[in-house]
C-alpha positions as CSV (number, residue, x, y, z in Angstrom):
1,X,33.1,-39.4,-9.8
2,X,29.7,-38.7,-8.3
3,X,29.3,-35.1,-7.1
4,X,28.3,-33.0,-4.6
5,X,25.7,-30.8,-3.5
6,X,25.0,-28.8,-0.9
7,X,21.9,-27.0,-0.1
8,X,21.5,-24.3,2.5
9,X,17.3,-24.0,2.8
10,X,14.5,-26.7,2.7
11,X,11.6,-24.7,1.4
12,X,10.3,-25.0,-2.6
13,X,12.8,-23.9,-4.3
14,X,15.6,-26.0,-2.3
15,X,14.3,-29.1,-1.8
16,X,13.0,-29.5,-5.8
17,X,16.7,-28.6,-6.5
18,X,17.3,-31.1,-4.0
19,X,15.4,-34.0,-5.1
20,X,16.4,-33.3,-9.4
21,X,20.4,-33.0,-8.6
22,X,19.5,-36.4,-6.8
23,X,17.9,-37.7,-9.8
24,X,20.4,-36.5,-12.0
25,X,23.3,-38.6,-10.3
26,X,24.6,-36.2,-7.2
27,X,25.3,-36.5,-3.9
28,X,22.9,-33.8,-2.4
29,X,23.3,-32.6,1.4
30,X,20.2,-30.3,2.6
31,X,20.6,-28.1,4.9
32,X,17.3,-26.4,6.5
33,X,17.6,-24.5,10.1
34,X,13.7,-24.8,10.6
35,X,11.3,-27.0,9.2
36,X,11.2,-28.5,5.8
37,X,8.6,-27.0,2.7
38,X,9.7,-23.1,3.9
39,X,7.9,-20.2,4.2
40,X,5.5,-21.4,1.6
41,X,4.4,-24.3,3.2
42,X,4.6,-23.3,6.8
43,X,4.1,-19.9,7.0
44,X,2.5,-19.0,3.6
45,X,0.9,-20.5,0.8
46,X,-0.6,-23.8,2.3
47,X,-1.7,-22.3,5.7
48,X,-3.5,-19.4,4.4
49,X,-5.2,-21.3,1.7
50,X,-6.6,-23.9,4.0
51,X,-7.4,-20.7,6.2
52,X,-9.2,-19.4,2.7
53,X,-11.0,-22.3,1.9
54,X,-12.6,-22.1,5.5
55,X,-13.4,-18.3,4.9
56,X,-15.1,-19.5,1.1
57,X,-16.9,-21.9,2.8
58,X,-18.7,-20.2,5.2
59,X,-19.1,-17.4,3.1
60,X,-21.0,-20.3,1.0
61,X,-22.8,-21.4,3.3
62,X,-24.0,-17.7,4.2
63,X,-25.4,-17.5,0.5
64,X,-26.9,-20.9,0.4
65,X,-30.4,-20.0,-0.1
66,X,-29.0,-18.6,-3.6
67,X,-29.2,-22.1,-4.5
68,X,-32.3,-23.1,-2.5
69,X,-30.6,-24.5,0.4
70,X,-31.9,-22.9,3.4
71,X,-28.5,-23.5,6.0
72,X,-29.6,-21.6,9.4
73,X,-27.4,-20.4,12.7
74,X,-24.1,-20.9,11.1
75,X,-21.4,-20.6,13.3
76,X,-17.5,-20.9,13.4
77,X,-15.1,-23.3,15.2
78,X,-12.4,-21.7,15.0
79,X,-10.4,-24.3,16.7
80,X,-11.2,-26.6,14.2
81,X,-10.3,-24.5,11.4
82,X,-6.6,-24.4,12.7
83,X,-6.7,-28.3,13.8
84,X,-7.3,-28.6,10.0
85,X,-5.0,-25.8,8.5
86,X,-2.1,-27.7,10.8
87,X,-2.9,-31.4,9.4
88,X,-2.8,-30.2,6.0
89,X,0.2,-28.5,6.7
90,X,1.7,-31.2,8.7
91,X,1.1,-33.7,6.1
92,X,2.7,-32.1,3.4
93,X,6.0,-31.5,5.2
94,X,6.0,-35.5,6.2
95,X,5.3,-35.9,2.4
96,X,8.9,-33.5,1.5
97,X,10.4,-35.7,4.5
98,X,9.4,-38.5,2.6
99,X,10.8,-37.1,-0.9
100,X,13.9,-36.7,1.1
101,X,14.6,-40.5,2.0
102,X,12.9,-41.6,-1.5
103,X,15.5,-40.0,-3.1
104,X,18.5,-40.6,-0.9
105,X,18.6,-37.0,0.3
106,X,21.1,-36.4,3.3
107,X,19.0,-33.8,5.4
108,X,20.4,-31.6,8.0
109,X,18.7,-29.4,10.9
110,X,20.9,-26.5,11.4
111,X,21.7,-23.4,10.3
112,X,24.1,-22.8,6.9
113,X,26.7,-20.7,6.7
114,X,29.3,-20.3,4.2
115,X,32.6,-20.7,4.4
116,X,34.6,-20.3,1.2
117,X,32.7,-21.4,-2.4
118,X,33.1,-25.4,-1.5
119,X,32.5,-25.3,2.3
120,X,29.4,-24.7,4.4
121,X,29.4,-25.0,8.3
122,X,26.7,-26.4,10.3
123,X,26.7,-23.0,13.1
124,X,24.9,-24.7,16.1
125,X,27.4,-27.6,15.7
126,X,30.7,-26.4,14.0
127,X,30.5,-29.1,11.5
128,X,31.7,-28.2,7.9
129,X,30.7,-30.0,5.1
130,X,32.8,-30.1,1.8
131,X,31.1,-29.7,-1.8
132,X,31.6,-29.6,-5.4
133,X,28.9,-27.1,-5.6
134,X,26.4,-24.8,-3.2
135,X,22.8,-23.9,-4.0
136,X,21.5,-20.9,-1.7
137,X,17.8,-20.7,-1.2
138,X,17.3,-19.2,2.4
139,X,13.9,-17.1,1.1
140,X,12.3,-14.6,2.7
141,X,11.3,-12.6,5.2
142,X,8.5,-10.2,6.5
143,X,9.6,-6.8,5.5
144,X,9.5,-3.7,8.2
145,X,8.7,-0.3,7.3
146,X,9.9,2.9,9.1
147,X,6.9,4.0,10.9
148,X,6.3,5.4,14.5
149,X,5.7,2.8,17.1
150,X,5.7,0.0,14.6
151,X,7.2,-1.9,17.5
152,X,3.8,-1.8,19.4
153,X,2.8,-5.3,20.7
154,X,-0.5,-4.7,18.7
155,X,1.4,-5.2,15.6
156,X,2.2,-8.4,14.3
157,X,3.5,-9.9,11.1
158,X,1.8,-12.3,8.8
159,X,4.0,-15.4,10.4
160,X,2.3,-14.1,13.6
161,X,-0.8,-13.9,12.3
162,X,-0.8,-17.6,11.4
163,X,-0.5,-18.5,15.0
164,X,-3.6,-16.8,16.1
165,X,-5.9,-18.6,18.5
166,X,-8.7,-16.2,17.4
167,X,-9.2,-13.1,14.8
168,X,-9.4,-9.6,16.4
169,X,-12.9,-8.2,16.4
170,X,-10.9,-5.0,14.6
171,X,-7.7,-5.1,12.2
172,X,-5.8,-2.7,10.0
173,X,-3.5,-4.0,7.5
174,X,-1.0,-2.6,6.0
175,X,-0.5,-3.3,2.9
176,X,-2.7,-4.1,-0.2
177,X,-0.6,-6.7,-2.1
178,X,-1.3,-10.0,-2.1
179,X,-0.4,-10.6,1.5
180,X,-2.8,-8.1,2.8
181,X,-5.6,-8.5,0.3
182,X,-5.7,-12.4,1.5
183,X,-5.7,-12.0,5.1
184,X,-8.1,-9.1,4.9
185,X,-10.6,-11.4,2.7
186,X,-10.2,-14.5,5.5
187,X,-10.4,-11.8,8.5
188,X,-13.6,-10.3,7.6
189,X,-15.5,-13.3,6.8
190,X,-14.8,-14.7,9.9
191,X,-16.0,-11.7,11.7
192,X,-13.1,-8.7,11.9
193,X,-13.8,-5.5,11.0
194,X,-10.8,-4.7,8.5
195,X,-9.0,-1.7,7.2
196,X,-6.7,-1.5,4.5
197,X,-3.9,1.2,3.9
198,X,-1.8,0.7,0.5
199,X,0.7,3.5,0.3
200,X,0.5,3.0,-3.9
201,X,-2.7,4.3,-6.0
202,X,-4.0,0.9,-6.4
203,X,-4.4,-1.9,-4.3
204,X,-1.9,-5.1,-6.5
205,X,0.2,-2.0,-7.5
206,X,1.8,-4.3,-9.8
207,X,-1.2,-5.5,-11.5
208,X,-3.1,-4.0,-14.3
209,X,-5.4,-1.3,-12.9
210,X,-8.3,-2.3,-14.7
211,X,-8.0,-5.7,-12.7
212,X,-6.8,-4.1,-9.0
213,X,-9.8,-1.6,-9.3
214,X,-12.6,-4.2,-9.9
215,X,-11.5,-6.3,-7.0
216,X,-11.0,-3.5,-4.9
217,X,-14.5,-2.3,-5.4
218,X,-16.2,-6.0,-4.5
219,X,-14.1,-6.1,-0.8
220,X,-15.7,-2.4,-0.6
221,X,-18.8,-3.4,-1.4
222,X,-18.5,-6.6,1.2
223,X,-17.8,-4.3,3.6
224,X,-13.9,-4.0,4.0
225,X,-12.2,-0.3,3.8
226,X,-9.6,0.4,1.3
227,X,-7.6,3.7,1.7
228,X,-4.9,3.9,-1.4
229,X,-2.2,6.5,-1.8
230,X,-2.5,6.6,2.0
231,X,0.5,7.2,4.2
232,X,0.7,6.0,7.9
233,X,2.0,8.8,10.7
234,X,1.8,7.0,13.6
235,X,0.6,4.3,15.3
236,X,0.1,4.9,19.5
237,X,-1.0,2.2,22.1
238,X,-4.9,2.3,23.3
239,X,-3.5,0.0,26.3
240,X,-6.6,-3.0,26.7
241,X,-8.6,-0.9,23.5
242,X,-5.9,-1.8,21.4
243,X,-4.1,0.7,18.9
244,X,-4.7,4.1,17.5
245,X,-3.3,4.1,13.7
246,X,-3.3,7.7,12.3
247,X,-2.9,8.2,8.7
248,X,-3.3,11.0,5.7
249,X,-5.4,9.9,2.6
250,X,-4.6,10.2,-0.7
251,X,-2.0,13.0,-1.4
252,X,-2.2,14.2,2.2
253,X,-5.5,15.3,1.9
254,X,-6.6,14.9,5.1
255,X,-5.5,13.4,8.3
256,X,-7.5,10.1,9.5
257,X,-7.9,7.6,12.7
258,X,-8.8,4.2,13.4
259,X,-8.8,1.9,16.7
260,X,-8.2,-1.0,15.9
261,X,-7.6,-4.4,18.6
262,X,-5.0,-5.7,15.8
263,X,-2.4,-3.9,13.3
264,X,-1.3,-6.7,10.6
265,X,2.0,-5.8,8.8
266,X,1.6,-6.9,5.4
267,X,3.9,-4.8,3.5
268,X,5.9,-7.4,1.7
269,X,9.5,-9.7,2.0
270,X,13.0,-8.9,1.8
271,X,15.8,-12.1,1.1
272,X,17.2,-13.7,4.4
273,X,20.7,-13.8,4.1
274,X,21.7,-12.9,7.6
275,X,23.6,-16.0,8.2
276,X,25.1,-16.5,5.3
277,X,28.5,-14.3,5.3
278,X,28.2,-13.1,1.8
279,X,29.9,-10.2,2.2
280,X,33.4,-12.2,3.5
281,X,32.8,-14.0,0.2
282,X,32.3,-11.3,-2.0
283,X,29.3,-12.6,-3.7
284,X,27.5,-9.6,-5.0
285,X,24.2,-8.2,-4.2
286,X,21.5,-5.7,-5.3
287,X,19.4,-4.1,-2.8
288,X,19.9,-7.0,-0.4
289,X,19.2,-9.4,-3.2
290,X,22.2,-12.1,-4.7
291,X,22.9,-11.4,-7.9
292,X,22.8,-14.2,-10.3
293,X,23.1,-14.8,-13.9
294,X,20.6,-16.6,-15.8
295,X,21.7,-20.3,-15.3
296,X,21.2,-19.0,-11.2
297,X,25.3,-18.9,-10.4
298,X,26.5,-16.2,-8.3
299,X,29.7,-14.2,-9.3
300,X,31.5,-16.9,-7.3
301,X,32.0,-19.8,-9.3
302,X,30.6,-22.9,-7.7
303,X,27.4,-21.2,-5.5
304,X,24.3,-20.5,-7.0
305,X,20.9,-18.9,-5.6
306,X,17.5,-19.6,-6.1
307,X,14.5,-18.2,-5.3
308,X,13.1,-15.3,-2.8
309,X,16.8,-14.5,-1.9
310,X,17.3,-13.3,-5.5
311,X,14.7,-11.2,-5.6
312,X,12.3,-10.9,-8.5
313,X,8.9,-12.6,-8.1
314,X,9.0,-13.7,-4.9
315,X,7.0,-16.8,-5.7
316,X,6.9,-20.5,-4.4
317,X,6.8,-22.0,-9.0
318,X,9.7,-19.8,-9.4
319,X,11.9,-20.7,-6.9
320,X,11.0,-24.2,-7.9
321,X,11.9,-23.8,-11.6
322,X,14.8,-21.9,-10.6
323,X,15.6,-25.0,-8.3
324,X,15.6,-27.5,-10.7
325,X,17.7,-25.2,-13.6
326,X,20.5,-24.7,-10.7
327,X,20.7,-28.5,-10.3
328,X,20.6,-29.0,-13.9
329,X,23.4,-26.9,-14.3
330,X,25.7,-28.2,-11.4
331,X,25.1,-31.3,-13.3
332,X,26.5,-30.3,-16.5
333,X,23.4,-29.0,-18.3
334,X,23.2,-25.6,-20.1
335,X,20.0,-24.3,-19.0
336,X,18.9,-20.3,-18.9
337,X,15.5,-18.9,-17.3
338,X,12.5,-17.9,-19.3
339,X,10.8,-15.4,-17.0
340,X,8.2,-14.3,-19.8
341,X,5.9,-16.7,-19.0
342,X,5.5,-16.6,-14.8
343,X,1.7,-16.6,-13.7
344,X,0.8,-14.6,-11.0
345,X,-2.4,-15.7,-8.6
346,X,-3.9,-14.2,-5.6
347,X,-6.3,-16.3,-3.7
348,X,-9.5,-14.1,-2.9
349,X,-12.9,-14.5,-3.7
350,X,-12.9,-13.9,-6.6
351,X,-9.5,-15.0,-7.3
352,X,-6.9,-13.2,-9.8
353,X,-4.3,-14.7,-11.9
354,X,-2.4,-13.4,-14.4
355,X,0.7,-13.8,-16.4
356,X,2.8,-11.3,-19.2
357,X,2.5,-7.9,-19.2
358,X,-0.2,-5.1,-18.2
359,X,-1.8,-3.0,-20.6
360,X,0.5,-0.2,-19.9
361,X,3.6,-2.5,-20.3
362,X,2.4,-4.1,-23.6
363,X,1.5,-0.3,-25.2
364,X,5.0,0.8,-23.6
365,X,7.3,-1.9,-25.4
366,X,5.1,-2.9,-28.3
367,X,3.0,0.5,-29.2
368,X,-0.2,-0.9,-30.9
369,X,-1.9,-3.5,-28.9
370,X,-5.4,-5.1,-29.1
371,X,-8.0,-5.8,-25.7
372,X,-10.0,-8.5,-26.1
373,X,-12.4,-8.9,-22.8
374,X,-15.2,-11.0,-21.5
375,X,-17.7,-11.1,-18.4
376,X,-17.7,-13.6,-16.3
377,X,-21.6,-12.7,-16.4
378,X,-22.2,-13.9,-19.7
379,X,-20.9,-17.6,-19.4
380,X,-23.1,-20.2,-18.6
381,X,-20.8,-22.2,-15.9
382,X,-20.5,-19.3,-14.1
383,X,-24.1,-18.1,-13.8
384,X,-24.8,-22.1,-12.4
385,X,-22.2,-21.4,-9.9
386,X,-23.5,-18.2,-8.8
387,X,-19.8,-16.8,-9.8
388,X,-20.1,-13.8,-12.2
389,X,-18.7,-11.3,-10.6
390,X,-15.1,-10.8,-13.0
391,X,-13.9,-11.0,-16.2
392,X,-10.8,-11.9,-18.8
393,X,-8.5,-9.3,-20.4
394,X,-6.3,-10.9,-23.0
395,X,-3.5,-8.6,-24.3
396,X,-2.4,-9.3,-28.0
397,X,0.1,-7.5,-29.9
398,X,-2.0,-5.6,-33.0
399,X,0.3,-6.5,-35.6
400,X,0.8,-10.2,-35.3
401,X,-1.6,-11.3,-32.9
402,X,0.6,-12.3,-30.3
403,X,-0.8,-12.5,-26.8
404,X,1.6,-10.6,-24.9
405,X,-0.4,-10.6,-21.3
406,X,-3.2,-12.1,-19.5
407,X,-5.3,-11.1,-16.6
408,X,-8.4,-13.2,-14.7
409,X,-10.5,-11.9,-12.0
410,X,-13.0,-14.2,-11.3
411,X,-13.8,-18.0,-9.9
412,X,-10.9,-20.6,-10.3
413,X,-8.7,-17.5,-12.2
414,X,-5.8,-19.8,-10.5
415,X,-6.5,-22.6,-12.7
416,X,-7.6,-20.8,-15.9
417,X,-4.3,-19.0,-16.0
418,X,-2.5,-22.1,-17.0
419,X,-3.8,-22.3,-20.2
420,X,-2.5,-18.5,-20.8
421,X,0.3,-19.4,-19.2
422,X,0.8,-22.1,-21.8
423,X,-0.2,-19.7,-24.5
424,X,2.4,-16.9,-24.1
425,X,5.1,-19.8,-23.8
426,X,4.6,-20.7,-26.8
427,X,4.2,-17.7,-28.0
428,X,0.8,-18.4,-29.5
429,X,-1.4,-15.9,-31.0
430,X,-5.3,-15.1,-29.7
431,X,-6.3,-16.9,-33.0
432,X,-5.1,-20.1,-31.3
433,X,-6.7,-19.8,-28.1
434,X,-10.2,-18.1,-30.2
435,X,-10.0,-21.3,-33.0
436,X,-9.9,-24.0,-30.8
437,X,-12.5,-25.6,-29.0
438,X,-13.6,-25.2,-25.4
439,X,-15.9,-27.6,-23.6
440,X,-19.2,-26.5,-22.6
441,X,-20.4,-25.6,-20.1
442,X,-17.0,-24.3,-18.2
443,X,-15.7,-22.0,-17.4
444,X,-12.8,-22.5,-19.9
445,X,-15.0,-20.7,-22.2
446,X,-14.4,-17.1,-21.1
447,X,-10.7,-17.4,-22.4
448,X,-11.9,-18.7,-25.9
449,X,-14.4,-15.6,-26.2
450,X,-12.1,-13.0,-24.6
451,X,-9.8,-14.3,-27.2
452,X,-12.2,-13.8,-30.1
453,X,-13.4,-10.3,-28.6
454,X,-9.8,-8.9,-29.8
455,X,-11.6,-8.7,-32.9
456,X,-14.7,-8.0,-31.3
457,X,-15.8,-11.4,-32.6
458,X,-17.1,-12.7,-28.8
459,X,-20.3,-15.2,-29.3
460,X,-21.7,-14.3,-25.9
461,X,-21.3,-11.2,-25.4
């Protein structure tokens, strides 16, 4: 008998589980109240890229004569930067559309809520829809924080920010996670004077320090203000000026102001659950997060979650490998997830991607650890390409050689993670990734001589 699947939430994490149950034999319903590809690919990951790439560009173009090129009177259409953010984002959600009807996939606009642990209902029709098992993967949303006229028409969320028809000549953001680091890097290259208020010591507060500080001090040095350990007060209407955000510095030391046209709430996401009646159900929860066990089923036998609404690394690969483990399951398999291995990027320029732990988390669960490090300055690929600001920090447990922990600042760090990624999987020591053989000249090569500066062994450097 075939089975069936329902799943309440189209973005990564629910259609991949959507497309492997249908490969693996089920019936699969999917249920999405907005627009299919999510948060990620409407509100998030996709649209600020494209909005990135525009920002990398022009700052290219800025340092052209670098490379000889003399490039004079450049100016931004900034229509034409959201015409083309919008048609990439538009054609990847008619490609999930088409993944849909490729794989037989029964896709329904609506909002899910559930009924018991085999019935959802369809709430803007009344439908309900029987099941032999449910996959919840609603996401995310913008958090809010509790500060004094936060409800100011000045402030805006990072959805919001998306649909702007032009950047504010002045911005503060709060927030210096990935969120806020991003839009603050595409905000003042196209022209906005940008403020930054993390609340934490470090900007990436979940990053290793070493990493956070070094990035922190090149948007400095481009011109962007960072205030960490900084607490907002207030924020006050300006009326046509814009908004007056008040805030003490580190420790309270003293008591600062900035007008700004635009306040940009970037202080993170919380799971959406609102429609979803899990409390009727019982299905337990954390903090606002559904609790699941490691094959991604709820305490209810029957509904499993995925992705942001769980919690943990709110990111578009986990949901998606959480996705496809949940369908696996449903469908009789006996899979668990590895989170040891879960790469973490942010798209500046210079990028930074790690994966494993931090310095301070490697000394903390396995006491005597090796640092092996290397400068983006002293490869050769990277001096062509005008891209040495950075560097590798490979984490390697002393008595084995393990690498417990990565970390990349520097150009394409989101695609030299993979092969650390790879690495720690497999549990591979830094004598794997130092022994074998890099091509030259890349920029692959940092990786092979951070690797062979655990031992202080680096050729380059």
């Amino acid at each position: 008998m075939t089975k069936r699947i329902i799943i309440i939430g189209g973005g990564p994490g629910g259609y991949v589980a959507a497309i492997r149950g249908a490969q693996l034999g089920a019936q699969v319903t999917l249920i999405e109240k907005d627009t299919l590809g999510g948060t990620c690919l409407n509100r998030g990951c996709i649209p600020t890229k494209a909005l990135l790439q525009s920002a990398d560009i022009l700052a290219e173009v800025r340092n052209a004569t670098t490379f000889g090129i003399l490039a004079e009177k450049v100016s931004i259409d900034f229509s034409m930067i959201t015409k083309r953010k919008e048609a990439v984002v538009k054609q990847l959600v008619n490609g999930v559309a088409s993944l849909m009807k490729k794989n037989k996939i029964e896709v329904i606009k609506g909002t899910g809520t559930l009924i018991d642990s085999r019935t959802v209902e369809i709430l803007e029709k009344g439908d309900r829809i029987k099941a032999d098992s449910i996959i919840v993967a609603t996401g995310s949303k913008p958090s809010t924080v509790p500060i004094k006229g936060i409800d100011q028409l000045g402030v805006m969320t990072s959805d919001e920010a998306l649909t702007m028809e032009q950047f504010p000549s002045s911005i503060l953001i709060i927030g210096g996670g990935v969120i806020g680091l991003e839009f603050a890097q595409i905000m003042h290259r196209m022209g906005s004077t940008v403020t930054i208020i993390e609340m934490m010591p470090q900007i990436l507060p979940t990053e290793d320090a070493v990493i956070a500080n070094l990035l922190q001090g090149i948007f400095e040095e481009d011109g962007i203000e960072i205030f960490t350990g900084a607490t907002i007060t207030d924020i006050k209407s300006a009326e046509k000026e814009g908004e007056v955000v008040s805030f003490t510095t580190r420790n309270g030391e003293r008591v600062e102001e900035r007008m700004v046209q635009k306040v940009l709430l970037a202080a993170g996401r919380r799971p959406n659950s609102d429609d979803l009646r899990i409390d009727k159900l019982g299905i337990a929860t954390d903090k606002g997060n559904l609790i699941v066990n490691k094959r991604m089923e709820t305490n209810i036998p029957g509904i499993y979650a995925i992705g942001d609404v769980v919690g943990g690394s709110m990111l578009a690969h986990v949901a998606m490998g959480e996705g496809k483990c949940a369908a696996e399951n449903i469908m009789g398999g006996d899979l668990e997830m590895d989170y040891r291995a879960v790469p973490r990027c942010v798209y500046t320029s210079p990028e930074i991607a790690t994966v494993g732990l931090t310095e301070a988390e490697a000394k903390k669960e396995y006491g005597d650890i090796r640092v092996g490090k290397f400068p983006f300055i002293a490869n050769g690929r990277a001096m062509t390409l005008n891209a040495i600001k950075g560097m590798v920090r490979i984490i390697a447990d002393a008595r084995y050689g393990q690498i417990l922990g990565v970390q990349i600042l520097g150009s394409q760090a989101t695609e030299l993670i993979a092969e650390a990624t790879l690495a720690i999987r497999l549990e591979a020591t830094f004598d794997d990734i130092a022994s074998t053989m890099h091509p030259h000249p890349t920029l692959s090569e940092v990786m092979m001589e951070a690797a062979l500066n655990v031992r202080e062994e680096a050729i380059h450097f």
